[in-house]
C-alpha positions as CSV (number, residue, x, y, z in Angstrom):
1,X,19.8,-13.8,-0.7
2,X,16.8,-12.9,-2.9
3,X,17.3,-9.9,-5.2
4,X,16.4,-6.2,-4.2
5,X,14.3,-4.1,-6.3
6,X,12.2,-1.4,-6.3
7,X,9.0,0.4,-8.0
8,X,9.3,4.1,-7.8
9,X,6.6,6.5,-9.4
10,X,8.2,9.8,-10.2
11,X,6.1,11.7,-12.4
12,X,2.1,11.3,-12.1
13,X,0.0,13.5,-14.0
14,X,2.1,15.8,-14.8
15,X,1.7,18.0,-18.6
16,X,5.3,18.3,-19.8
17,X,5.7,21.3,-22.8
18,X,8.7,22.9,-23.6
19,X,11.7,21.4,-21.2
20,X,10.7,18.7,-19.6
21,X,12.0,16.6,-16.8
22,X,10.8,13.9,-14.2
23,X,12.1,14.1,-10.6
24,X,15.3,12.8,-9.9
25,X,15.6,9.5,-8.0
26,X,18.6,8.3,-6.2
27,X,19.3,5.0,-7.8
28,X,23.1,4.5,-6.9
29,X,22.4,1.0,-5.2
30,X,21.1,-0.4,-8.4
31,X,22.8,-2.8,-11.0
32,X,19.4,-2.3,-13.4
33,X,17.2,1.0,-14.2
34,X,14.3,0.6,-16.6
35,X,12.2,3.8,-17.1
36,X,8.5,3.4,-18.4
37,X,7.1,7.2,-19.6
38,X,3.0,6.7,-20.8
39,X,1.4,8.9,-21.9
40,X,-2.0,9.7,-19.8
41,X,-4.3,11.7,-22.2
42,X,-3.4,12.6,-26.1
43,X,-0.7,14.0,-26.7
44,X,-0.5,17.0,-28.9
45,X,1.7,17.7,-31.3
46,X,4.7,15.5,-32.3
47,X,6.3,13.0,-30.1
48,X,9.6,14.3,-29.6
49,X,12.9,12.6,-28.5
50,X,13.3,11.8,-24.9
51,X,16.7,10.9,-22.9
52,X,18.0,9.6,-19.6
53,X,20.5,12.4,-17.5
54,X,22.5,11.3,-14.9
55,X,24.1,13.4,-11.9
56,X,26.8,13.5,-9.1
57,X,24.7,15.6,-6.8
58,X,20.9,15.3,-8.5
59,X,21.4,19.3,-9.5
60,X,23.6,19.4,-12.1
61,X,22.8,16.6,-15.4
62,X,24.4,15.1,-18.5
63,X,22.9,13.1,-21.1
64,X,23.6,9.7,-20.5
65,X,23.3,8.7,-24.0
66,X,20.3,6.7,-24.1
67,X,17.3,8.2,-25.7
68,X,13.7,6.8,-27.2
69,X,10.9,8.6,-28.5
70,X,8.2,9.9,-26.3
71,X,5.0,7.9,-26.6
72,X,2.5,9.4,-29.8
73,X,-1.0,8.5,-28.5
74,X,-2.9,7.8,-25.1
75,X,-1.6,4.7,-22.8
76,X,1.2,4.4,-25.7
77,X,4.4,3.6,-23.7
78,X,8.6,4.2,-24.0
79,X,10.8,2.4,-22.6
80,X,14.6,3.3,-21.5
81,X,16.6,0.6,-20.1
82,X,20.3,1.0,-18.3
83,X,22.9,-0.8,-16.4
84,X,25.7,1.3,-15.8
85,X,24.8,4.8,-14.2
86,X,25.7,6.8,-11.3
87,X,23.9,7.4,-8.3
88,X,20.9,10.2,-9.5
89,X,19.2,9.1,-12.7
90,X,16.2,11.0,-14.6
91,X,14.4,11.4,-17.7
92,X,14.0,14.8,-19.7
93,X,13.0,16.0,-23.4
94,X,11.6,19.0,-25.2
95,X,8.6,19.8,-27.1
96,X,8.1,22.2,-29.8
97,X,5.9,25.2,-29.3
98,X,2.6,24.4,-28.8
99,X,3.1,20.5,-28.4
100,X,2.4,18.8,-25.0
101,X,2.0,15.2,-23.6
102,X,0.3,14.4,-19.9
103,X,3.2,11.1,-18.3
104,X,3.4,8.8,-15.8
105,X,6.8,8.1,-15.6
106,X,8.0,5.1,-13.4
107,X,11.7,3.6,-12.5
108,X,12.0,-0.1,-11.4
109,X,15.3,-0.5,-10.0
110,X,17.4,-4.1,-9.1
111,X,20.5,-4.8,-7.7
């Protein structure tokens, strides 16, 4: 049996400021969840932390723990990588006042 996996864009061109979040994604068939956030246009301000929440229900979120730091100039990339998560997974952050960054945030997915 070959491997499953999956591509799934689920923030495109979107300007996060403030609290920031992608969609969530139902991901509970998965054994492997890599997120890839770039940044479109560049961004202003500092780059601030970003993090992975997970959810029972995709309404209510925790930090999962893992965290990497938002990409600082055009087409720069982050990377989060998991293998043990529940079934709704997401990425979120905050920015400072006045600070903003323009994503495309994908999930690939295997099992």
């Amino acid at each position: 049996m070959l491997p499953e996996n999956i591509t799934a864009v689920i923030t495109r061109n979107e300007c996060w400021s403030g609290d920031a979040a992608s969609e969530p994604y139902e991901a509970g068939w998965a054994h492997e969840a890599v997120f890839f956030i770039r940044a479109l246009k560049p961004p202003v301000g500092a780059a601030p932390k970003g993090w992975v929440e997970i959810s029972p229900d995709g309404m209510h979120w925790v930090r999962e723990g893992t965290e990497f730091a938002m990409p600082s100039e055009q087409d720069g990339v982050a990377v989060a990588r998991l293998n043990a998560f529940g079934n709704w997974l997401r990425v979120a952050t905050h920015f400072a006042d006045g600070a903003e960054c323009t994503v495309l945030v994908t999930l690939h997915l295997k099992a």
